[in-house]
C-alpha positions as CSV (number, residue, x, y, z in Angstrom):
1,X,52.9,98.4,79.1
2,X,51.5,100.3,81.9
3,X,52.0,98.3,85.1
4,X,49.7,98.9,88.2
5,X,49.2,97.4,91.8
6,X,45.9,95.2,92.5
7,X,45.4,92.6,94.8
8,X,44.6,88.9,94.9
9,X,43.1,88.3,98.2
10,X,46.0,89.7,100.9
11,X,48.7,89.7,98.8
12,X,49.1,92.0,96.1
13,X,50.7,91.3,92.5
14,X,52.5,94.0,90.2
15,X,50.3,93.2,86.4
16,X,51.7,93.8,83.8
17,X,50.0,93.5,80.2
18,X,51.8,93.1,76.6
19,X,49.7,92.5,73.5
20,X,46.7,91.1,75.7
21,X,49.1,88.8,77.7
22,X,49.0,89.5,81.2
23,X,51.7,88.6,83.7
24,X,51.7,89.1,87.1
25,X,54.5,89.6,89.9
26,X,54.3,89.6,93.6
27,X,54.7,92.4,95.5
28,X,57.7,90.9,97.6
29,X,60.9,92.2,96.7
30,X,63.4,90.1,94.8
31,X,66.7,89.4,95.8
32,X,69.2,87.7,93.9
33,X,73.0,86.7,93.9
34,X,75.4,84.1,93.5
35,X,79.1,82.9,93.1
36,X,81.4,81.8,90.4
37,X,82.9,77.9,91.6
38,X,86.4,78.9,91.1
39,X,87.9,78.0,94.2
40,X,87.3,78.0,97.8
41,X,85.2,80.6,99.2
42,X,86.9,83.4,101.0
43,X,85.6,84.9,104.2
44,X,84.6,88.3,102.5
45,X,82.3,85.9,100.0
46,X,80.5,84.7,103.2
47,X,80.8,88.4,105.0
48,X,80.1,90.3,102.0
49,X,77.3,88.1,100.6
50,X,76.2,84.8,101.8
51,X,75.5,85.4,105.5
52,X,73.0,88.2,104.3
53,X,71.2,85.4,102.4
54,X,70.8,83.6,105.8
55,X,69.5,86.6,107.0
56,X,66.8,87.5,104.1
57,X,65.8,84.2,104.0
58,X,63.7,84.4,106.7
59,X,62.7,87.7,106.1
60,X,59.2,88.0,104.5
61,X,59.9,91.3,102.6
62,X,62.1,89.1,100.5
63,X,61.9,86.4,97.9
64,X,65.5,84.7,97.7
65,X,67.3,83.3,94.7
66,X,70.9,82.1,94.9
67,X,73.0,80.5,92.3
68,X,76.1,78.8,91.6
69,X,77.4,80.7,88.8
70,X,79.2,78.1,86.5
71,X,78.7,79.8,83.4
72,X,80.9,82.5,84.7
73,X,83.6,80.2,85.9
74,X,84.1,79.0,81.9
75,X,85.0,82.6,81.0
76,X,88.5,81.6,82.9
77,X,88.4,78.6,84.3
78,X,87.5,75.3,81.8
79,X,88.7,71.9,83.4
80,X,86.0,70.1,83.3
81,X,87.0,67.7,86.6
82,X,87.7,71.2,88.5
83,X,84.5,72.7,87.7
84,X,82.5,69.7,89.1
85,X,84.2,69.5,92.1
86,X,84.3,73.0,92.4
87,X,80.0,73.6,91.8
88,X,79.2,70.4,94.5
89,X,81.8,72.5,96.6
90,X,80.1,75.9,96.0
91,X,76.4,74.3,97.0
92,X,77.7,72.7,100.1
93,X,78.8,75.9,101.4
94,X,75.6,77.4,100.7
95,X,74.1,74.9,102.8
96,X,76.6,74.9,105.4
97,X,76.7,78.4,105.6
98,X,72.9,78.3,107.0
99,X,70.6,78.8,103.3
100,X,67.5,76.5,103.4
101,X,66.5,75.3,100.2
102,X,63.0,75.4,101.7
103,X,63.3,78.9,102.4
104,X,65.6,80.3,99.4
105,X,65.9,78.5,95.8
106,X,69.5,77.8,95.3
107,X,70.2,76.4,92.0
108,X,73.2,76.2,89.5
109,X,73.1,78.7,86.8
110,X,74.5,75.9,83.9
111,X,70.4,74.0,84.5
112,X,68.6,77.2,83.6
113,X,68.3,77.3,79.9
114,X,66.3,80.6,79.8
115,X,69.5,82.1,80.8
116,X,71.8,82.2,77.7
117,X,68.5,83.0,75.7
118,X,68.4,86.3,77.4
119,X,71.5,86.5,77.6
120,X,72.1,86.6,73.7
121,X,69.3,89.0,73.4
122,X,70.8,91.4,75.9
123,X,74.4,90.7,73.8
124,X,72.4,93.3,71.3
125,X,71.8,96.1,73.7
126,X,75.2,96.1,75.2
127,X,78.4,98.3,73.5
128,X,81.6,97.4,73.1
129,X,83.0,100.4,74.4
130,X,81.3,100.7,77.9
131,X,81.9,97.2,78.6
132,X,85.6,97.1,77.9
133,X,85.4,100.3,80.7
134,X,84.5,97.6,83.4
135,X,87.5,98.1,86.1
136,X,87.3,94.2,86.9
137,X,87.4,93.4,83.0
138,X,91.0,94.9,83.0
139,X,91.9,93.2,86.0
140,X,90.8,90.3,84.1
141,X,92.6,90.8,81.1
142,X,96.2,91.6,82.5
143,X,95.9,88.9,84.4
144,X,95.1,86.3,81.0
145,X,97.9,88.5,79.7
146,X,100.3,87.9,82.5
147,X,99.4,83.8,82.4
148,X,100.0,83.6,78.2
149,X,95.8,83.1,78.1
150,X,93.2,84.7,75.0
151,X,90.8,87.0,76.0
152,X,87.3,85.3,75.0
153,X,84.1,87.3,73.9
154,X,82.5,85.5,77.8
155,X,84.9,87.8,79.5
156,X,84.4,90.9,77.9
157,X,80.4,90.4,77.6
158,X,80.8,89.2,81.8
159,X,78.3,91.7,82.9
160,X,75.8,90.9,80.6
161,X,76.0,87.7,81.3
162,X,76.1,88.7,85.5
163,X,72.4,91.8,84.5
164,X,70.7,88.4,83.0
165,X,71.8,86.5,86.4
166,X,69.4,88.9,88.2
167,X,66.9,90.3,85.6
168,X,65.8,86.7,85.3
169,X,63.9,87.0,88.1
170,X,63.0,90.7,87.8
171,X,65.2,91.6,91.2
172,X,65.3,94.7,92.7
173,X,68.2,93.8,94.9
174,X,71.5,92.4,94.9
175,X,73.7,91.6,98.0
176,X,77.3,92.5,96.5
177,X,80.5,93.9,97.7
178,X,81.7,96.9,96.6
179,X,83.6,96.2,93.7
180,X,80.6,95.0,91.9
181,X,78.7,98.1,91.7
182,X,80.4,98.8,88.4
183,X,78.6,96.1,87.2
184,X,75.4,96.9,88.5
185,X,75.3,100.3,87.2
186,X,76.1,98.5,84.1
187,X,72.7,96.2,85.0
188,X,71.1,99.6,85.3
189,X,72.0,100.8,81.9
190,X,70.9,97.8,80.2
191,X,67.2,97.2,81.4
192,X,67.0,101.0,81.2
193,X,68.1,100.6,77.5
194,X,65.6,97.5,76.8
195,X,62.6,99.5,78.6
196,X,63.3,102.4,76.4
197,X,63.7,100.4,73.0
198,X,61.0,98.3,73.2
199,X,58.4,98.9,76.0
200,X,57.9,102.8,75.6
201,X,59.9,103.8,78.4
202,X,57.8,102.0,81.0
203,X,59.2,99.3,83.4
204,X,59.5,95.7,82.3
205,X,62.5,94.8,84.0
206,X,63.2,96.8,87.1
207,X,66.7,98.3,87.8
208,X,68.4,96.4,90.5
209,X,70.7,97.7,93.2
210,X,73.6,96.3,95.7
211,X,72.8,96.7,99.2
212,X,73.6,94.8,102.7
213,X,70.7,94.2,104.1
214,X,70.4,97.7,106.0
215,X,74.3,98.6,106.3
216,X,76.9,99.4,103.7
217,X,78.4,97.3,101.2
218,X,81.5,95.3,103.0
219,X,84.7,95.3,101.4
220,X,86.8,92.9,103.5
221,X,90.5,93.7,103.0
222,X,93.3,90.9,102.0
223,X,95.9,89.8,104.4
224,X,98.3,90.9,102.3
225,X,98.0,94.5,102.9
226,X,96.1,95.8,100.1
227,X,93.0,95.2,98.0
228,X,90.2,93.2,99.3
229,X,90.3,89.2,100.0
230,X,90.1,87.0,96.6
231,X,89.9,83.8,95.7
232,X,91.7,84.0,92.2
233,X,94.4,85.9,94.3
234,X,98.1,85.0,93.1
235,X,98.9,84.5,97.4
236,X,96.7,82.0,98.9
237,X,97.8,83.4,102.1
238,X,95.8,86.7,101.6
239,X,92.4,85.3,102.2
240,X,90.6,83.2,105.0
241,X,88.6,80.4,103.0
242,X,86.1,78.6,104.9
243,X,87.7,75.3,104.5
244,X,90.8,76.0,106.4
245,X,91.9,74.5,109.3
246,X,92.2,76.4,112.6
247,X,95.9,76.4,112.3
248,X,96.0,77.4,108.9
249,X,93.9,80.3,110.0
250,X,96.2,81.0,112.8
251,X,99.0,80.8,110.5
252,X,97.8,83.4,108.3
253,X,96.9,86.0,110.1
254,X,100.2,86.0,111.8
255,X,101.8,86.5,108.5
256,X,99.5,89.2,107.6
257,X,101.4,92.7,106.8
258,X,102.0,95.1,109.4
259,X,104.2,97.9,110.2
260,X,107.0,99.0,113.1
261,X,104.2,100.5,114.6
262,X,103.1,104.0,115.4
263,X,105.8,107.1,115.9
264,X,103.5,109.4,117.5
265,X,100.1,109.7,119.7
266,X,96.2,109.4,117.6
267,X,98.8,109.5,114.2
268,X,96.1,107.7,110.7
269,X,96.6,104.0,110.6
270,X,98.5,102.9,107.5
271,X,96.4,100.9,105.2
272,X,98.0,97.7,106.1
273,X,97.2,98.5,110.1
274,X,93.9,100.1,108.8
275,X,93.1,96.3,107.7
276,X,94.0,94.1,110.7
277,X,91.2,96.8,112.7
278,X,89.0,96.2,109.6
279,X,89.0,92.8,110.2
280,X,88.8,92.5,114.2
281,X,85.3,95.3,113.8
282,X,83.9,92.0,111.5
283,X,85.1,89.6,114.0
284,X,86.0,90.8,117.5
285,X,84.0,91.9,120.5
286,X,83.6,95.9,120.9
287,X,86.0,95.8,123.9
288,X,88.4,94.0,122.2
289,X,88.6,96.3,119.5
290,X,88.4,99.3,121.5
291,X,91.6,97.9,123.7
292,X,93.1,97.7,120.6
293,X,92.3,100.8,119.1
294,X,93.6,102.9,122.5
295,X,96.8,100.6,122.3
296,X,97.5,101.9,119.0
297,X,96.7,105.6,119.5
298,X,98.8,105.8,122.5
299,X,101.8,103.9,120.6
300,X,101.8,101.0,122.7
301,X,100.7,98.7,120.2
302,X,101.7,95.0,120.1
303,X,100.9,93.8,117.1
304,X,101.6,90.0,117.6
305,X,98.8,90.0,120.3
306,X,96.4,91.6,118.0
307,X,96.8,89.3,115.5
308,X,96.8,86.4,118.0
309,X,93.0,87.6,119.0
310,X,92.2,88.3,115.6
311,X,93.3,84.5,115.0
312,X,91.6,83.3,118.2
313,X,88.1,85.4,117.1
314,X,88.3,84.5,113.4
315,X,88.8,81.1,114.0
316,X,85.6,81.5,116.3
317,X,83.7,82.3,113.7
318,X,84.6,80.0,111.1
319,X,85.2,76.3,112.8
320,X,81.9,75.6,113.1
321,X,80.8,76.7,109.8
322,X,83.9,74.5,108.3
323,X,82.1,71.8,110.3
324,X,78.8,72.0,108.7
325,X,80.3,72.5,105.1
326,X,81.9,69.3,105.3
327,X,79.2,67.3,106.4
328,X,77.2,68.3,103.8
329,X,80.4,67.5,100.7
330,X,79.9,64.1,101.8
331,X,76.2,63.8,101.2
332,X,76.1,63.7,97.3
333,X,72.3,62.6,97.1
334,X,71.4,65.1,99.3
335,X,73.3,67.6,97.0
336,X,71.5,66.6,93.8
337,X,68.1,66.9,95.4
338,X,68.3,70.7,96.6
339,X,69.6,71.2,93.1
340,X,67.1,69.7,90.9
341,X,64.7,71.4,93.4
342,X,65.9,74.6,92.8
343,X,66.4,74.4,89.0
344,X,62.4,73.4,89.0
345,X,61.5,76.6,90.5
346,X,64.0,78.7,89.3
347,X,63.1,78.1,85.1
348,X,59.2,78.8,86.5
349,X,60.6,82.2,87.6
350,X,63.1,82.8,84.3
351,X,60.3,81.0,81.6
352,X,57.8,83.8,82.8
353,X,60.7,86.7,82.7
354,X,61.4,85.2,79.6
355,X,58.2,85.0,77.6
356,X,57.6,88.5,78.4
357,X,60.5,90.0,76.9
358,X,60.8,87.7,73.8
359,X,56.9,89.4,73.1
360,X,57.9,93.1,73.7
361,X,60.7,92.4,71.3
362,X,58.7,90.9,68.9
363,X,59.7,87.6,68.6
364,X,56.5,85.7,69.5
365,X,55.4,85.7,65.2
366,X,52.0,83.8,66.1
């Protein structure tokens, strides 16, 4: 397959030709991303990830797909009640986080069936050995370990599962946080692999990359001092969710580690200090943090006043986002519209993606 530029009125197409089928692409770049319904979303999920889908949205470089990713949620979490509550959860915060299903198609992962098709084909091309390398993979299993769970085959062949998630819709980019560029490298490997096997080396499925719309990948730190903020943390009081309360907020983040303070003049911040600055540059006014910062160098600090303007700014930033989450939980129908409206034009994308590959395979007989 040899794949060339030509153009259909203004708008050019990428064709593409297997076995006198021809499928054609448009030139906008794709962006995909999603997250797994295991919880409440964090402030890093919204920091690291959503807001940027807000911004592409409206971007006309971009085509925008964002899912729910339930199928990933099964790989360690399978109450049934949970998971429901947790996906209607999941798509009100899309929409109450600003995502338009006008503008983006936002769908649930579970209504696409084209997914575990390529996913089972892309099972083949992956080893055992370079996926039990994945850093979050061991995270995963000491913590199964630690709880008395099995390891199932869903956790270990996670990436896979997470390359499908975006190759489905042939995306070039993928609006992550830092700890998930394993797994995209892993991405990389795999359509490299399939390109090579069975399309001569040429480009089928593109290699996608993480990026932050124009900036580097955010990593927002925990409250607890290390790591970054998680939802499947064993602390609930290490993360900012979205749903909390502003005194729950407030509560938090004057909990959150810190230190006797500074013993000399410009000395490095700690990594526990290192993250309450961290999280006022995400969430405070340049003058605040400057104040701060000079405070700090000149060993002056007081860090129940920065904490108490971190609160005060955070709290800022997520009320009225809280706001517009829950009026949108209590709106079921209007749920279950923008989601049968994005499965529709989400399996249009994935039955194209689809059909292509199953034929360079070889596994269209007639």
């Amino acid at each position: 397959m040899i794949p060339s530029v030509v153009e259909e009125g203004n708008k050019p197409f990428l064709l593409a030709k297997t076995s006198g089928n021809f499928f054609y692409f448009c030139a906008m770049e794709t962006v995909v991303s999603g997250i797994r319904p295991t919880g409440v979303v964090h402030l890093g999920n919204y920091l690291g990830a959503i807001r940027n889908f807000v911004r592409m949205q409206d971007d006309s470089r971009y085509k925008m797909f964002t899912f729910i990713a339930d199928y990933h949620a099964l790989t360690t979490h399978t109450d049934a009640k949970e998971l429901r509550s947790n996906v209607k959860s999941a798509l009100a915060i899309y929409l109450g986080c600003g995502l338009d299903p006008d503008k983006a198609t936002i769908y649930i992962q579970s209504h696409l069936p084209q997914i575990p098709e390529l996913y089972l084909l892309f099972n083949m091309l992956a080893y055992k050995g370079e996926l039990e390398k994945v850093p979050t993979f061991k995270e995963k299993v000491r913590a199964q370990e630690q709880s008395g769970k099995s390891i199932n085959a869903g956790l270990l062949t996670y990436p896979v599962l997470m390359a499908v998630d975006i190759i489905i819709h042939r995306a070039t980019k993928v609006p992550v946080g830092k700890d998930q560029e394993s797994h995209l490298e892993l991405a990389r490997n795999f359509v490299n692999r399939f390109n090579f096997m069975f399309n001569n080396g040429e480009t089928y499925f593109p290699e996608p990359y993480g990026f932050n719309y124009g900036e580097e990948l955010l990593k927002v730190p925990s409250l607890d001092g290390t790591g970054k903020m998680s939802k499947s943390a064993e602390n609930p009081n290490s993360a900012i969710y979205l749903l909390d309360e502003d005194e729950v907020i407030r509560k938090k983040i004057m909990r959150a580690v810190s230190d006797s303070g500074p013993t000399m003049p410009n000395q490095p911040k700690p990594e526990v200090i290192q993250n309450l600055f961290d999280l006022l540059d995400l969430a405070s006014s340049a003058e605040t943090i400057a104040y701060f910062d000079e405070q700090y160098n000149q060993c002056n600090i007081r860090y129940g006043d920065l904490k108490k303007q971190l609160a005060q700014d955070l709290i800022a930033m997520v009320s009225p986002i809280r706001k517009r989450i829950q009026d949108v939980l209590h709106d079921e129908v209007y749920l279950k519209k923008v989601a049968k409206q994005g499965a529709e034009v989400a399996c249009e994308s994935a039955q194209a993606t689809l059909d292509g590959a199953k034929e360079l395979v070889g596994l269209n007989y007639f």
